[in-house]
N, C-alpha and C positions, 0 to 999 in steps of 0.2 A: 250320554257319552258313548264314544262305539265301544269300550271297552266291556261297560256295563251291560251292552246289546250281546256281545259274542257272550258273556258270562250268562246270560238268560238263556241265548240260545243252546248253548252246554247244557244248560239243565234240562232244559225240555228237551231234551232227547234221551228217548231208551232206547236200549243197548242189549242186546241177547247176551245170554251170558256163555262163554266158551272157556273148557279150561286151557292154559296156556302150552301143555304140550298136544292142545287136538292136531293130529295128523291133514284135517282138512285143511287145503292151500287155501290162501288166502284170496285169489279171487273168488270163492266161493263163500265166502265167511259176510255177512254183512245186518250191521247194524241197521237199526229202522228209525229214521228219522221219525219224531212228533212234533206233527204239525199243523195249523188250519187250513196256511196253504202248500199243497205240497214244491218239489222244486220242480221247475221247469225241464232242468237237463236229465231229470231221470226218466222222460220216456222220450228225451230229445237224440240225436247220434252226438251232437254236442256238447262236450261236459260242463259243466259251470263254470264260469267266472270265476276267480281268485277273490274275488270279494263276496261272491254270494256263499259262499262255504264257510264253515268253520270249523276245527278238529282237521284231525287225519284222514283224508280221504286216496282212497286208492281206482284207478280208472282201470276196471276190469275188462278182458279181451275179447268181451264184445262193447268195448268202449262207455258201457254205465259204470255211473260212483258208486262205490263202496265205502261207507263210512265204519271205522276203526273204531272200537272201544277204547279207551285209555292201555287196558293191560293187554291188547292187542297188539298198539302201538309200541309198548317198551317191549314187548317180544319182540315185534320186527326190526325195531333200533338195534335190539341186543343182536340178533341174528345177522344184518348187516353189519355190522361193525364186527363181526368174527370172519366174515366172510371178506370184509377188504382185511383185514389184518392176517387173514391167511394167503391171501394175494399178495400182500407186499412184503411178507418174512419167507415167500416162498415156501410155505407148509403145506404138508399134504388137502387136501379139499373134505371139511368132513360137513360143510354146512350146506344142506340142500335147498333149494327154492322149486317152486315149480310155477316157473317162467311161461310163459306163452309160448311157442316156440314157432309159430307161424304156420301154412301148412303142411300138410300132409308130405312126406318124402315123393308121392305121387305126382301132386301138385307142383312140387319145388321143382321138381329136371324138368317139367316142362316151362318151366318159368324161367331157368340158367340163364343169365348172361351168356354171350359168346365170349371165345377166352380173349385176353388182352394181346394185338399187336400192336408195338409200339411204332409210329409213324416214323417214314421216311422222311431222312432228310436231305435235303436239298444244297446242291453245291452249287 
């Protein structure tokens, strides 16, 4: 049964151990999959399939999986869920991520858009 597949798979997998307030972001954090064979998307630009995975995996911004520990995962649930519930009570911002943020401010003006003219119209 698939269920009893993904329950084996959980187990065969170790897991570094992090304590849950480490400072290090979470793209950098990542579990080690065990396995005979390894996955294909981790030295592919392609992340895996939604079926070949199992657990929490996060696609870091050079686009390989990073697979979550359990008390990883209810950190990051916990942390997101104080982050929208501070978005939507309108509360000050105290829960930080460290987001990708694309590149370099250098990179970026050269990259601008031209600003918006809206088109003429025609009588």
């Amino acid at each position: 049964m698939d269920t009893q597949r993904i329950a084996k798979e959980r187990e065969s997998i170790a897991y570094t151990a992090l304590p849950l307030n480490d400072p290090t972001p979470f793209d950098f954090i990542c579990a080690i999959p065990y396995s005979d064979t390894p996955l294909k998307a981790a030295s592919s630009p392609v992340p895996p399939s939604y079926n070949d995975v199992s657990g929490p995996v996060i696609i870091d911004k050079d686009g390989k999986p990073q697979y979550l520990t359990p008390e990883q995962e209810v950190e990051r649930q916990h942390r997101l869920e104080t982050a929208v519930r501070e978005k939507m009570l309108g509360l000050p911002r105290t829960t930080t991520f460290e987001w990708h943020q694309g590149p370099s401010s250098s990179v970026s003006e050269e990259l601008q858009l031209p600003p918006y003219t809206p088109k003429e119209e025609k009588e």
